[in-house]
N, C-alpha and C positions, 0 to 999 in steps of 0.2 A: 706403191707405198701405202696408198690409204685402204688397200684389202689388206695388208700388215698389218694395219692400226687396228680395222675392225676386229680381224680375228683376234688378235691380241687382248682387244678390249672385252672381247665374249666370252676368249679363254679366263681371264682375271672374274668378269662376275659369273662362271660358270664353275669356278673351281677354289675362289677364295671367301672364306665365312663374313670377312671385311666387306662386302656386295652381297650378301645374303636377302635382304628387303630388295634391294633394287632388281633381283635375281628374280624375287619374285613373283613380280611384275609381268613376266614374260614367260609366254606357252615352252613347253618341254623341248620342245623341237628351234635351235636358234639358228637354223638355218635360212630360212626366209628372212627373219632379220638382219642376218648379216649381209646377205645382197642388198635389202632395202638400204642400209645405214651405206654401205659402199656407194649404193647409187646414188643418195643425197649427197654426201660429203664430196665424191666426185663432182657434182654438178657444184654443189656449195662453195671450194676452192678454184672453179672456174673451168672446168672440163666439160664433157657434154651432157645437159642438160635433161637426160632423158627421167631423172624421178620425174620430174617436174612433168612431163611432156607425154605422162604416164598416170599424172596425178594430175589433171585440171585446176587451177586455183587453192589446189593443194598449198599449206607450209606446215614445216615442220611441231609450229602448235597444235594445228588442227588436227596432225594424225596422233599425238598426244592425247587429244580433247577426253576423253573415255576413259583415261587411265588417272588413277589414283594419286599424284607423284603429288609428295609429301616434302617438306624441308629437309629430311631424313634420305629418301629415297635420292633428291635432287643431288645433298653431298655424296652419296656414294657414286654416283654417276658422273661428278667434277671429279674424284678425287680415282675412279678405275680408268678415266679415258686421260686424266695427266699423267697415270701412272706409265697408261701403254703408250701414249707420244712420247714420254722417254725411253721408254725397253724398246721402242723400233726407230729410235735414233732420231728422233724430229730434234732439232738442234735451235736452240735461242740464236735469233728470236724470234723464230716461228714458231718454236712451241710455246712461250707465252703469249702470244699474242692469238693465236688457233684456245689455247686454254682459258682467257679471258673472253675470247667470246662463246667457247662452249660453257664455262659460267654463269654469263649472265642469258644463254636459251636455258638452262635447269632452274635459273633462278624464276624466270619467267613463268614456266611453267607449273612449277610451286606455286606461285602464289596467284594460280587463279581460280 
């Protein structure tokens, strides 16, 4: 289910003008992304652990740190991953409450 979400989510900023800034943001190629995002989210909802064990004192703000992400950028990135938790069926109320706290990581990330 959560390689669902991701490709779902890459398909949407990879093919809809509505994610066009948050789009790009990111190298040409989103392949490596989308492992990376699988591997955190898998370990994030409580599977094995291994971004983490791969990334030393890594989190997900740090790997952030470098990029540019804008108030702008942050809603398109709430508004294509609540898109794809419903086109691959995450079902309230795990998808609000999975979308409430991927809110408030873009919001975080915004404003530092």
């Amino acid at each position: 289910m959560v390689r669902r979400l991701v490709d779902r989510f890459y398909d949407l900023m990879d093919s809809d003008a509505a994610y066009a800034a948050l789009r790009g943001l990111h190298a040409h190629d989103l392949a490596p992304m989308r492992d990376s995002l699988t591997s955190f989210l898998t370990a994030w909802l409580g599977g094995p652990r291994d971004w983490f064990e791969q990334r030393p004192g890594a989190c997900i703000m740090s790997a952030h740190a470098k990029i540019a992400i804008t108030p702008q950028t942050a809603d398109e990135w709430v508004r294509a991953i609540s898109r794809a938790l419903a086109d691959v069926g995450i079902e309230n109320p795990a998808r609000e409450m999975i979308g409430v706290a991927f809110a408030r990581m873009a919001q975080g990330m915004a404003m530092r």
